[in-house]
C-alpha positions in Angstrom: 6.2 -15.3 73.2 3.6 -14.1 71.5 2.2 -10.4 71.6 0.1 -8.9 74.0 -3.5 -7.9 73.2 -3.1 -4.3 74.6 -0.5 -1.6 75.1 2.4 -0.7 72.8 0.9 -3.1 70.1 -2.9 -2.3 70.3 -4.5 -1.3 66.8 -1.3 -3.8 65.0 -2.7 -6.1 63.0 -0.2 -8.7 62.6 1.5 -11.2 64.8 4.4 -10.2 66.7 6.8 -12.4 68.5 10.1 -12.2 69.6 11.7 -12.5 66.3 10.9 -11.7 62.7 10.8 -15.2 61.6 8.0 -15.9 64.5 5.8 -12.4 63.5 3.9 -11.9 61.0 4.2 -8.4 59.5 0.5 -5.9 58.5 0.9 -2.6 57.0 -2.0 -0.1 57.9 -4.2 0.8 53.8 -3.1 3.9 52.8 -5.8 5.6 50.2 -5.8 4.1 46.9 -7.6 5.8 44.2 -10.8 3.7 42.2 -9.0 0.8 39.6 -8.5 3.1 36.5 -10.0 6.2 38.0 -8.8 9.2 35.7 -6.7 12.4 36.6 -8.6 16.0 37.0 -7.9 18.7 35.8 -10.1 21.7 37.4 -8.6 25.0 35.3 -10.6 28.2 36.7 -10.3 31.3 34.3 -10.8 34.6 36.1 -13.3 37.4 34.6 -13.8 35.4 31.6 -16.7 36.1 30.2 -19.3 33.7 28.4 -18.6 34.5 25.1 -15.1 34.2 24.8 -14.1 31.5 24.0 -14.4 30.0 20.3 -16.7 27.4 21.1 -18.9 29.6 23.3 -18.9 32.5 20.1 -15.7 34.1 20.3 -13.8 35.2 17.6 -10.5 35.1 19.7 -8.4 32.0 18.5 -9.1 29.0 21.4 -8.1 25.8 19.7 -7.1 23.9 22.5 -10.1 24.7 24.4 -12.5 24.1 21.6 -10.6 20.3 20.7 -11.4 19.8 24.7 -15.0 20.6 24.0 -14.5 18.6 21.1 -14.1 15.5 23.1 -16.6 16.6 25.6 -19.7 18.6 26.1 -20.5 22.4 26.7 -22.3 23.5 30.1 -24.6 26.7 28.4 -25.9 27.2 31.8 -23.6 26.9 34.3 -23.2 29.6 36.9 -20.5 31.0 39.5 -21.3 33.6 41.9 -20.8 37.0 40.4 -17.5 37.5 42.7 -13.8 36.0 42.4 -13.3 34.2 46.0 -17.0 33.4 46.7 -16.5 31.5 43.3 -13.2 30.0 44.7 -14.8 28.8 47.6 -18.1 27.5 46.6 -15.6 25.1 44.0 -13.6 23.9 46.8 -16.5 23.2 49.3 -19.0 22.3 47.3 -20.9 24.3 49.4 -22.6 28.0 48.7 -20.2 30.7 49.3 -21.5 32.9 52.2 -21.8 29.1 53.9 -18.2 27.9 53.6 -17.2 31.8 55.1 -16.2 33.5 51.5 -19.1 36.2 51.0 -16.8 38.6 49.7 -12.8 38.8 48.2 -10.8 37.8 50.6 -9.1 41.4 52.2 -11.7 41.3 54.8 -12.7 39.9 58.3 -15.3 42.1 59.7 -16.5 39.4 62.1 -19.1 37.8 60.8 -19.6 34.3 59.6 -20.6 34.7 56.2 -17.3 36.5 55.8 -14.3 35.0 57.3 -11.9 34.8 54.3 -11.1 31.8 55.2 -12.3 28.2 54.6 -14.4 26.2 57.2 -12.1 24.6 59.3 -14.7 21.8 59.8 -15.5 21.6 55.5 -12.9 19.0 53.1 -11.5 20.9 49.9 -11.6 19.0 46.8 -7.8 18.4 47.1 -8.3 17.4 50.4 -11.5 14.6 49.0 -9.4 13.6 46.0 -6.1 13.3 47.8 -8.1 11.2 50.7 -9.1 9.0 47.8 -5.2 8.5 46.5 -4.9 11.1 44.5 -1.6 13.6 44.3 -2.9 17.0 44.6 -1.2 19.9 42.2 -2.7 23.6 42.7 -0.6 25.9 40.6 -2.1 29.7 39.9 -4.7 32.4 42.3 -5.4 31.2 45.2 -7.4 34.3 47.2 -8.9 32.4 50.1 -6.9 33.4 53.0 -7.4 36.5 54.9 -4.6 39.6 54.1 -3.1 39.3 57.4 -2.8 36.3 57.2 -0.4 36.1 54.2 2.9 36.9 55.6 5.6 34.9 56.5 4.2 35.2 60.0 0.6 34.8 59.0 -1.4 32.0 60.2 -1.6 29.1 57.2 -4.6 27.2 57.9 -6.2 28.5 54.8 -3.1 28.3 52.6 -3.3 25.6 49.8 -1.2 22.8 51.4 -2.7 23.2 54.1 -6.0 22.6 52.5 -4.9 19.6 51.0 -2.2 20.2 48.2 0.9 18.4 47.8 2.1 20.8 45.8 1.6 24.8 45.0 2.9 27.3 43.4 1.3 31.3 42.5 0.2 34.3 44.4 -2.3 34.3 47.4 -4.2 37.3 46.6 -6.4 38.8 44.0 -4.0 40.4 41.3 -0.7 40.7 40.2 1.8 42.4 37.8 2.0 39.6 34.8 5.6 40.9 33.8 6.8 41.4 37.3 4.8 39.7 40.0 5.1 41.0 43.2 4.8 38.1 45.3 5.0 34.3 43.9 5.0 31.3 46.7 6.1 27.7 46.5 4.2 25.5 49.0 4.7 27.7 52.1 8.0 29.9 51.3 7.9 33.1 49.3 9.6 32.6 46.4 12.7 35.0 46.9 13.2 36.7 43.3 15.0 39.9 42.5 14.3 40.7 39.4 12.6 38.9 36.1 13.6 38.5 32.3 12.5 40.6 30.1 10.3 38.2 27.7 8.9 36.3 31.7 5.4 36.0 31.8 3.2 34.6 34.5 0.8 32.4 32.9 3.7 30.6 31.0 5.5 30.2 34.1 2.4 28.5 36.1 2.2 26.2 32.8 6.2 25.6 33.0 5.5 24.7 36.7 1.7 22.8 36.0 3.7 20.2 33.1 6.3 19.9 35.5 4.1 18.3 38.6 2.2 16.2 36.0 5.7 14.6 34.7 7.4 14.3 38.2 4.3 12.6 39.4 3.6 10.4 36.3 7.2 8.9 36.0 7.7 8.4 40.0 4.6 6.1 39.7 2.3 6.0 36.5 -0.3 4.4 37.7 -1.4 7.4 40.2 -3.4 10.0 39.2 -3.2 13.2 39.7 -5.5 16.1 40.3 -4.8 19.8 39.6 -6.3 23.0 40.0 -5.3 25.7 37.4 -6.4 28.5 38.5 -5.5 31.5 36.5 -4.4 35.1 36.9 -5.6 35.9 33.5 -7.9 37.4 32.8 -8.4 39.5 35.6 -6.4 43.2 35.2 -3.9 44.2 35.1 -4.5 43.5 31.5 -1.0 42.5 30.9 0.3 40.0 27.5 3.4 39.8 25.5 3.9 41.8 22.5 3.9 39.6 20.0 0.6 38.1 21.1 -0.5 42.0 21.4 0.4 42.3 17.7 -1.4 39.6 16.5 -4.8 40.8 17.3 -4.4 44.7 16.2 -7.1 45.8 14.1 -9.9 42.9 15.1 -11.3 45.0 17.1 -11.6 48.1 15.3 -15.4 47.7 14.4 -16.2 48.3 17.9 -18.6 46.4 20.6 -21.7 47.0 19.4 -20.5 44.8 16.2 -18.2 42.6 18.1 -21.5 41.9 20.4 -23.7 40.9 17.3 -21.0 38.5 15.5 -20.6 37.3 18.8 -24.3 36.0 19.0 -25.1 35.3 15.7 -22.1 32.4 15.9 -23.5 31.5 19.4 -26.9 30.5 18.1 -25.2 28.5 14.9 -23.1 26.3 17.6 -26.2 25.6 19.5 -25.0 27.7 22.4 -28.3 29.8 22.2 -31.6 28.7 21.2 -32.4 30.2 17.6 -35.5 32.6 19.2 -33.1 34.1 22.1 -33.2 37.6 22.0 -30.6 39.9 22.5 -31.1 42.7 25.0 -30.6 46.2 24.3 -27.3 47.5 25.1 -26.7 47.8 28.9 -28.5 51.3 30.1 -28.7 50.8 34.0 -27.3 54.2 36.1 -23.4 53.8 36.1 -23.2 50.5 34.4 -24.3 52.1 30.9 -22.6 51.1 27.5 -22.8 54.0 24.9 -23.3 53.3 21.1 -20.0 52.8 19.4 -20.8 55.1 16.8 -21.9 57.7 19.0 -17.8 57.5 20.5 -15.1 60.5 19.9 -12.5 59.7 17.5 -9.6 59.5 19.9 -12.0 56.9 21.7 -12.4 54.8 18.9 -8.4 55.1 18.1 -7.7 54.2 22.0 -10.2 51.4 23.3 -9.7 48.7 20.5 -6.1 48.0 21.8 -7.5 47.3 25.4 -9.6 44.6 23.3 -6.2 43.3 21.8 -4.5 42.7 25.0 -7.2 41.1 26.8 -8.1 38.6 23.5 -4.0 38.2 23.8 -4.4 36.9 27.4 -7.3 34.8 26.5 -5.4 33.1 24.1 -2.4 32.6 26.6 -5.1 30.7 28.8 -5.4 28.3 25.7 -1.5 27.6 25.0 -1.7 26.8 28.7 -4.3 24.3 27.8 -2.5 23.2 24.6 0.5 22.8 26.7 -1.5 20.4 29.3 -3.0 18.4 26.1 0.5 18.0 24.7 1.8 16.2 27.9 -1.3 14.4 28.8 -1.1 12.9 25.0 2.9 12.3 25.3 2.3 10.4 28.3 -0.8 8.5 27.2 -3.4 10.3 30.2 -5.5 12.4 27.8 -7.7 10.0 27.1 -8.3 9.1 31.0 -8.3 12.9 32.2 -11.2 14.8 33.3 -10.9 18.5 32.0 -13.1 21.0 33.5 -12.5 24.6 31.9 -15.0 27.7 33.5 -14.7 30.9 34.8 -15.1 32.5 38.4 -18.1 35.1 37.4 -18.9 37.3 34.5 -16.6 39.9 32.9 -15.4 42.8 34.4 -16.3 46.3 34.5 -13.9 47.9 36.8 -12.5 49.8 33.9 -15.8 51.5 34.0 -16.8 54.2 30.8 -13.3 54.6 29.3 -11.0 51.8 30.7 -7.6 52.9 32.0 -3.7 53.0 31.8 -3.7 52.9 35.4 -6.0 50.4 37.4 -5.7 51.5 40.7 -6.1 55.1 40.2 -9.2 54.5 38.0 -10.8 51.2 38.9 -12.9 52.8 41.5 -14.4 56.1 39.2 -18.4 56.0 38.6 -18.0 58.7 36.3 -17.3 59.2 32.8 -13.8 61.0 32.1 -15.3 64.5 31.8 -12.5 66.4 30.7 -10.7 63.8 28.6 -7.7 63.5 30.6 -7.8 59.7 31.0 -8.1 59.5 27.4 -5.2 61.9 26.4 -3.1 60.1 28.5 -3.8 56.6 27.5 -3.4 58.0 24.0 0.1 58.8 25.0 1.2 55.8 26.2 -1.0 53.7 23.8 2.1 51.2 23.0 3.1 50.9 26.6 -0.8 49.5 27.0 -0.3 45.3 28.0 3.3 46.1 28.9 4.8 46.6 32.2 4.6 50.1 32.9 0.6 50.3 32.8 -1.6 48.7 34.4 -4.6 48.6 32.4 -8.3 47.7 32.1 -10.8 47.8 29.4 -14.0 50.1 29.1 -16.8 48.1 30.2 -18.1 48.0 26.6 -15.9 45.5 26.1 -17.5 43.3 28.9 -20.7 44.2 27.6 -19.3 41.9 24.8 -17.7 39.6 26.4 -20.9 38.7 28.7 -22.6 38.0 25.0 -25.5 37.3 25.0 -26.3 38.2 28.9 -26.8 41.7 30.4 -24.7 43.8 33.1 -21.2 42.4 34.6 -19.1 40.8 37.7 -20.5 41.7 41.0 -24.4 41.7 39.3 -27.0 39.4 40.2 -28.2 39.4 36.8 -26.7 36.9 34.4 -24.0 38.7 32.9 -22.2 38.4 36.5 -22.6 34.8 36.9 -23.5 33.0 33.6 -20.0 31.6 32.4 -18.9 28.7 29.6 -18.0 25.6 31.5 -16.3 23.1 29.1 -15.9 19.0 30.7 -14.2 16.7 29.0 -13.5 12.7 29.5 -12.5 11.2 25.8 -12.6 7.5 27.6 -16.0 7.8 29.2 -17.3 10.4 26.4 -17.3 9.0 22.9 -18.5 11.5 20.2 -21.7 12.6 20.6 -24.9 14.0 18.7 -25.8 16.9 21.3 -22.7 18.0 22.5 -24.2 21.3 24.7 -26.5 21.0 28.2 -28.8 23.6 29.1 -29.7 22.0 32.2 -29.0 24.8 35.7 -26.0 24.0 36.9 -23.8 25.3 39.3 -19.9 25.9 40.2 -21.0 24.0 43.6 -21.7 20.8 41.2 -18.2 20.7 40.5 -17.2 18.3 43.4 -19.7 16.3 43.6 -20.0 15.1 40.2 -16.2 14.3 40.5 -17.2 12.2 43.4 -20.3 10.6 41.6 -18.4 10.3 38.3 -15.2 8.6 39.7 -16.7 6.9 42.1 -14.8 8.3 44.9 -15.6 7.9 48.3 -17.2 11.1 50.2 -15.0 13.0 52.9 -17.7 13.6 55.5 -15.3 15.3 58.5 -12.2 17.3 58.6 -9.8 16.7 61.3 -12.1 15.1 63.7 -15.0 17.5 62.8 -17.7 16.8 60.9 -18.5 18.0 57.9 -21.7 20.0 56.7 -23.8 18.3 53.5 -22.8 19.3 49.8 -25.0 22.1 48.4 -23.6 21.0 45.2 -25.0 18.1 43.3 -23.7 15.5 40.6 -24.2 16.9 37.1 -23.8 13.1 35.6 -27.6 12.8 35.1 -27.3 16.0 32.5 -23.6 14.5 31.1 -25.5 11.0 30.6 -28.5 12.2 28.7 -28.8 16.2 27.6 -32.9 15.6 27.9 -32.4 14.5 31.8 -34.5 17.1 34.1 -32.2 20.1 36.0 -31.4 18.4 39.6 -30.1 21.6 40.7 -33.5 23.3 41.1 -32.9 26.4 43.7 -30.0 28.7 44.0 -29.9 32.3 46.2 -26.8 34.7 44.8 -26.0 38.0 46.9 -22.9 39.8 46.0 -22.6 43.7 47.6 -25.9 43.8 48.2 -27.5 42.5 44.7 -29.7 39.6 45.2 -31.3 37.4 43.2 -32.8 33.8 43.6 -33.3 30.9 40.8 -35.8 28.6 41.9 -36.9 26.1 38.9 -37.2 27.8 35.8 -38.0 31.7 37.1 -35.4 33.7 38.7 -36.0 36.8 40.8 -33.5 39.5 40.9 -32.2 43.2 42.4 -30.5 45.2 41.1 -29.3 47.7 44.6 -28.3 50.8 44.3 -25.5 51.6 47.2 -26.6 53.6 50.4 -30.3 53.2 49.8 -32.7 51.1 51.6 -32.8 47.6 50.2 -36.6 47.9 50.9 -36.6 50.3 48.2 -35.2 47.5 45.7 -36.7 46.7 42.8 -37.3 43.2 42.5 -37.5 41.8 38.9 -38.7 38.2 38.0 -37.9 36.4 34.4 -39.2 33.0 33.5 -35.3 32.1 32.3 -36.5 28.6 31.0 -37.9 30.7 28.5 -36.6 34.0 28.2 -32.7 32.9 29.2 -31.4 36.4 28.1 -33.4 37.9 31.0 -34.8 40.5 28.9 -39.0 39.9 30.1 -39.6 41.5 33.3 -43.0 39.3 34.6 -43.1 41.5 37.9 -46.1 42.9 37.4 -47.6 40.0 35.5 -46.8 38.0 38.6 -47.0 39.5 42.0 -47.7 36.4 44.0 -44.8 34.1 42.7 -42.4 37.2 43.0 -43.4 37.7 46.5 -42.8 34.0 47.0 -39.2 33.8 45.3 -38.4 37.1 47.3 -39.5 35.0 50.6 -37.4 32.3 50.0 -34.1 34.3 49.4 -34.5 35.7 52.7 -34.9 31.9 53.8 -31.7 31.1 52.4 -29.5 33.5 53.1 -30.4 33.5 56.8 -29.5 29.7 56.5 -26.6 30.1 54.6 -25.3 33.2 56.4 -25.8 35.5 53.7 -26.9 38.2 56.5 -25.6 41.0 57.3 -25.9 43.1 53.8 -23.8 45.4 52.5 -25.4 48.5 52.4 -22.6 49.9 50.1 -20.9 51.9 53.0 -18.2 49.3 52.6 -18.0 48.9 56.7 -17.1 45.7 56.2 -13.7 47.0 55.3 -13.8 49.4 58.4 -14.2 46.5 60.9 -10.9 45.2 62.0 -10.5 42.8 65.1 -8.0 45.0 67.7 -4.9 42.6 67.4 -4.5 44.8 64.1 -3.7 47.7 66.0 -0.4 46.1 66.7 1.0 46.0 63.5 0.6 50.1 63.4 4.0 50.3 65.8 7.5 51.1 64.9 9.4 48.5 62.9 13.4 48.7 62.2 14.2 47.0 58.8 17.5 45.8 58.8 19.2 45.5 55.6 19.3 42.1 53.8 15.3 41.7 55.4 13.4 39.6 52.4 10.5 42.3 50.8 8.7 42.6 53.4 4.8 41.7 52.8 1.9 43.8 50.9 -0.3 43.8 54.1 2.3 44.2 56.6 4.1 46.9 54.9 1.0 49.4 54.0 0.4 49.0 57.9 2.8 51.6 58.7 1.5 53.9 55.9 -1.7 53.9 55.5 -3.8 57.0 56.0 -1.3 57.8 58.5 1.6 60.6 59.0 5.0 58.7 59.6 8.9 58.4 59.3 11.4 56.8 57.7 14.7 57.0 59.6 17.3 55.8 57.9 20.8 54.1 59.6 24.1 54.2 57.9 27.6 56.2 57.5 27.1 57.7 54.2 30.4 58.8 52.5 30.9 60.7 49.3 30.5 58.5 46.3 27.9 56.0 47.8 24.9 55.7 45.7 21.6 53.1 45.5 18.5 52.4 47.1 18.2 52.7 50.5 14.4 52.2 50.7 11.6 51.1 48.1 8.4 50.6 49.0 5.6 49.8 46.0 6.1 49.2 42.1 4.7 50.4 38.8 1.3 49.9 40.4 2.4 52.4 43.2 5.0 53.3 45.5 7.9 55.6 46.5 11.6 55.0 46.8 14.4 57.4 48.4 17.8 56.2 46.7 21.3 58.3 46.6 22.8 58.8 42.9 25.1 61.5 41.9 25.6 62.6 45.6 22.4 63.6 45.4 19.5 62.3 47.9 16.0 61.5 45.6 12.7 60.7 46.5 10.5 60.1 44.3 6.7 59.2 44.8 4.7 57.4 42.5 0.9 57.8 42.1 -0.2 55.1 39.8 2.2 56.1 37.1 2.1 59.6 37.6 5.6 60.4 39.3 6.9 63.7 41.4 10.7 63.6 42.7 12.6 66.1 44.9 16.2 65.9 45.8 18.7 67.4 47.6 22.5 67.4 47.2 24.9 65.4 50.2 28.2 67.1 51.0 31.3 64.7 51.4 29.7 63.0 54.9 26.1 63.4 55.6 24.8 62.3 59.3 20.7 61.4 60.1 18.4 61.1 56.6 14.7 61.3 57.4 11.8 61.6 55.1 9.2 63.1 57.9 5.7 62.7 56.1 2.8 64.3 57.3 -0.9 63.8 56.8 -3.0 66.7 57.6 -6.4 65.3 55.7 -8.3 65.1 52.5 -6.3 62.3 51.1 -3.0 63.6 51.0 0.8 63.9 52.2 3.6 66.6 52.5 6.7 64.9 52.5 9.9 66.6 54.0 13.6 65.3 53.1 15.5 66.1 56.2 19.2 65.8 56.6 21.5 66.4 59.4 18.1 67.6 61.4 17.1 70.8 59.0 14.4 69.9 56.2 16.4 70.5 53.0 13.4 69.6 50.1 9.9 69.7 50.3 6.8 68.3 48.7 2.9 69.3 49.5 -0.1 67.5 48.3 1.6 64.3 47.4 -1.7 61.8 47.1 -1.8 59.3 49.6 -2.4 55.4 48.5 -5.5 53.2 48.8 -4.9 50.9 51.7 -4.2 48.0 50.0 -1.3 49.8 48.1 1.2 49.3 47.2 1.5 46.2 45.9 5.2 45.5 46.1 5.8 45.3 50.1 9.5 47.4 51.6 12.5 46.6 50.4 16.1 48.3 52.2 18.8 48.6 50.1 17.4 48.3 46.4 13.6 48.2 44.7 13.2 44.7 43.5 10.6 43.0 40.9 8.6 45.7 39.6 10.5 49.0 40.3 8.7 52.4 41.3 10.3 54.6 38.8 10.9 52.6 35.4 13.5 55.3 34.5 16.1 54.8 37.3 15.4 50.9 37.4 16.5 51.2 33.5 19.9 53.3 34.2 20.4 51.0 37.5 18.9 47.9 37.9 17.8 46.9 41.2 20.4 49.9 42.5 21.8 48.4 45.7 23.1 50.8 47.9 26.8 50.5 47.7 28.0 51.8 51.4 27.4 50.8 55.1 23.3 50.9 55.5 22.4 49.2 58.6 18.4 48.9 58.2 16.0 51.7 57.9 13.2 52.3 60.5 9.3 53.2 60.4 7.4 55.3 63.0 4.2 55.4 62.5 2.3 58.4 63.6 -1.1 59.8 64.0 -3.8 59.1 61.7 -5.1 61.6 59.3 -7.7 63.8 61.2 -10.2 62.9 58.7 -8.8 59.6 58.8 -12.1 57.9 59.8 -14.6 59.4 57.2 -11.7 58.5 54.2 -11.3 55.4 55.7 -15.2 54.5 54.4 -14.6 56.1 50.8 -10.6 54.3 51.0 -12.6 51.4 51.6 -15.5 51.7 48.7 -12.1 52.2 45.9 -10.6 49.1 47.9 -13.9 46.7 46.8 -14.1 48.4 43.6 -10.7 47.8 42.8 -10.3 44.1 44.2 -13.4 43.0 43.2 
């Protein structure tokens, strides 16, 4: 008997009898990468800036990244957008930011197209493309493209890596974390469930412990598949966080100051070819609230404290390239280096959330236009200048620095001019790129080029629907004319940027630009125009020399954002924070925590908090002689905890380092403990300890967190990771409670009666801050 045509055996394409000897067996193709296609690895660098690296100028020591240039070539105008998870996914997609749903970080979902958080669930990643095409897929690092809600253990995963296409992952979800102590780390899907680190742990090594690991499972299960993984680093985005050692080796280098850092910077850029010889360098930054003052012009306690914000962050640049080193060392061991693709870049310009005098404390600071008037920020940083890169800070640089970094480009991240978007991009292919006589491209590229030049260069076969949907065309295009021949014309000819209302358009050689000042009319912008193919530095304003070509590039941004879904604009009111879909209000009810609960999320817990009076009941049978945490919510970055030691009852609240505890002493059996907090407006909390039903400490005035704080979500029972108070976690450790503590319960009250109007300046620190 042979099969039938239809039924339980349509689609085989065998024979099937009644045996096995009378069938003839068929296994359905499963993808097979191109014959001697090579592995790819994408690594992504966060707030680097364009200088600094040491084949891009820098001074900082980048050896592995310079031997990959070596073997490659140098991208001197590539671009990102001038934001972290528009960057993120714009390299995924292929597809321009506000397009594939990422217009902004990924903390908001105010309803609108352009800024879902989210991938299209219509649009292939690149892991999805390459892993269609037989590749295994490796993501270690940042990964910031999933709305915050959505990154609990209850939290929809359709924008999570593996379900975008990665076999394997391991890092952080969201924008930023504690390098020492991170606050939340995942493997694939599962929250990685750690106490406590070592003292010497650091994250970047760890991604690179876990990167070298994926490579050598997957190369010795079957060498002849290749692999593709996406780096993407915390570094060098704040907190500005490295190891000591690497701290030390960098003290004094920067003791000249930016204005001299700047120069050296671009006189080495033009000798590597990185900068034609007649670029000019603009004038220091000068704009309203983005100014850079002359170093010699600086106090002498400035110039004592702001080099050793410099140190650190060239410390965590050179972590980035020992993770590359790393990556070289096991490609070469295993034979791959030669057939590996590198790509090396950064998601946007350098920062300047650290504004005029950088800071010891991120959060508290990150969102301050002003200069620090009466010197406290700089007295206090003085104090604590050899805690600065170490656990107990959470730092960022004066935007000086940046300036520098952004060599030889004006303004920062989040600008529409250059110095936001402009970054190195390093590719490397030793077996497809022998040596080579013009080793940099100045041809416009962009980080939507990425994945179709893998495509075109590999020979891959497009992905052109996701899950039965079809997929939109690439914005992106190849880049292997420009790799092939450095004289081969620009094929990415127009490109629209918009980040938080600065716009700008390149459209073949000129580039028109805004610079938008928040709460103003964007009618009132300014619209400058540069002819970059000549004047790359941007630092020839041809608006008034050209009205009519302006007035044409300004017409055709408002083409393409209204076809890339660009609109609506943020007029600098940060509403887009303020809109929340109503399912939210859920998560604003009580919640009982019972003990041995894992840390319960970053999102979920500031719920119950936020700008918001509430309780914290707590259940047990307390008996003389019990001591520990009973709740901890928050870390270094942030936080409070209310722990029994010495039979006394402490809480102690911690604003960005700066710390305020009350306590009260427990006689030999103590009934109901409450801490009854109270917000009666303008940004703060008074905080009552009540025992037995009578309020037995007080505290007034206590200032409320951001919404987004704090980082580390609620533990009952002990304060893991990073703790709130550095003192008691040195005495204690982690400090589990050592008596019967059944869980501990929140009930959330009323809002703040100004609630609504600090919910709009709440929201403007939250996009300074997570920019």
């Amino acid at each position: 008997m042979q099969q039938r045509d239809s039924g339980a055996y349509a689609g085989f394409h065998g024979r099937v009898g009644t045996t096995f000897a009378t069938s003839q067996p068929w296994w359905p193709p499963r993808p097979e990468a191109p014959e001697g296609a090579p592995n790819v690895i994408v690594m992504l660098v966060d707030d680097l800036g364009f200088s600094d690296l040491g084949c891009f100028g820098s001074e900082i020591p980048t050896p592995h990244i310079d031997a990959t240039a070596a073997e490659g070539i140098r991208f001197a105008n590539f671009h990102s957008t001038p934001m972290c998870s528009p960057t993120r996914a714009a390299l995924m997609t292929g597809r321009n930011a506000h397009a594939a749903g990422v217009g902004f970080v990924a903390h908001i979902d105010p309803g609108f197209p352009g800024y879902a958080s989210e991938l299209p669930a219509n649009q292939p990643s690149m892991a999805e493309v390459l892993r269609e095409n037989g590749y295994a897929t490796f993501m270690v690092g940042k990964w910031h493209l999933s709305k915050e809600q959505d990154m609990s253990e209850a939290g929809n995963r359709q924008s999570w890596p593996l379900q975008r296409g990665f076999d394997q992952y391991y890092g952080f979800l969201e924008a930023l974390t504690n390098f020492h102590q991170p606050h939340r780390l995942y493997e694939g899907n599962s929250v990685v469930q750690t106490e406590s680190f070592p003292d010497d742990y650091y994250l970047t090594d760890d991604l690179t412990d876990r990167a070298v690991r994926m490579i050598k499972e997957s190369k010795t299960a079957d060498p002849h598949k290749p692999f593709f993984l996406y780096y993407s680093h915390g570094a060098v985005h704040a907190p500005l966080h490295a190891k000591a050692d690497d701290i030390a080796r960098h003290r004094g280098r920067y003791d000249a100051g930016w204005d001299t850092l700047r120069a050296e910077r671009f006189q080495r850029q033009k000798e590597l070819g990185i900068m034609p010889e007649d670029t000019v360098l603009p004038p220091r930054n000068d704009e309203p609230g983005e100014d850079v003052p002359p170093w010699d012009s600086l106090t002498d306690d400035e110039k004592a404290l702001y080099p050793r914000y410099m140190e650190v962050y060239a410390a965590m640049v050179e972590s980035v390239d020992r993770s590359v080193g790393r990556l070289r060392a096991v490609l070469a061991e295993l034979g791959e280096l030669d057939n590996t693709i590198v790509i090396i870049t950064s998601d946007n310009g350098a920062s300047r959330e650290g504004k005029a005098t950088g800071t010891t404390a991120y959060f508290r600071d990150g969102g301050s236009q002003t200069r620090d008037v009466d010197g406290s920020v700089i007295r206090e940083a003085l104090e604590r200048i050899d805690e600065i890169g170490g656990p107990t800070t959470w730092p960022h640089y004066p935007r000086g620095w940046a300036m520098a970094c952004n060599t030889p480009f004006r303004l920062y991240k989040v600008s529409t001019v250059a110095g936001g978007h402009q970054v190195p991009m390093v590719l490397s292919w030793p077996a497809r790129l022998p040596a080579r006589d013009q080793p940099v491209r100045w041809q416009y590229s962009h980080v939507t080029d990425v994945l179709p030049t893998l495509v075109d260069w590999i020979g891959l076969t497009p992905v052109t629907a996701r899950h039965g949907r079809p997929a939109e065309p690439l914005h992106g295009v190849s880049l292997r004319p420009a790799i092939d021949d450095p004289d081969a014309p620009t094929e990415h000819t127009r490109q629209h940027y918009e980040c938080m209302g600065n716009r700008a358009l390149y459209d073949d050689g000129w580039e028109a630009l805004t610079v938008h000042k928040a709460l103003t009319p964007f009618s009132e912008d300014r619209w400058q125009l540069y002819h970059t193919a000549q004047d790359p530095t941007q630092t020839r304003d041809l608006a008034e020399q050209h009205p009519d070509r302006l007035a044409g590039l300004v017409a055709t941004w408002e083409e393409e954002a209204w076809a890339n879904q660009v609109f609506p604009l943020d007029e600098g009111n940060r509403l887009k924070y303020y809109y929340r879909p109503s399912s939210h209000e859920r998560f604003a009810g009580q919640l009982r925590i019972p003990r041995g609960t894992p840390t319960l999320e970053r999102w979920r817990s500031s719920q119950l908090i936020s700008g918001r009076s509430f309780r914290i009941v707590v259940e047990w049978n307390y008996h003389q002689g019990d001591e520990g945490v009973l709740v901890a919510h928050g870390g270094q970055e942030s936080g409070y905890v209310l722990y029994v030691e010495d039979g006394r009852l402490v809480f102690t609240h911690n604003n960005c380092g700066a710390l305020h505890s009350m306590s009260v002493a427990l006689g030999e059996h103590c009934g109901a403990v409450i801490v009854d907090v109270s917000a009666p407006g303008g940004g703060v909390w008074d905080v009552s300890l009540v025992v037995d039903g009578a309020p037995e400490a007080k505290a007034a005035g206590l200032r409320q967190f951001a919404g987004f704080l704090p980082f580390n979500g609620i533990d009952v029972g002990r304060d893991l990771r990073s703790p709130v108070d550095w003192d008691l976690a040195q005495r204690r450790g982690t400090f589990p409670f050592s008596g019967e503590l059944r869980a501990v319960r929140y009930e959330p009250g009323e809002l703040a009666p100004d609630a609504a109007s600090r919910k709009l300046e709440e929201a403007r620190q939250i996009g300074l801050a997570l920019e």
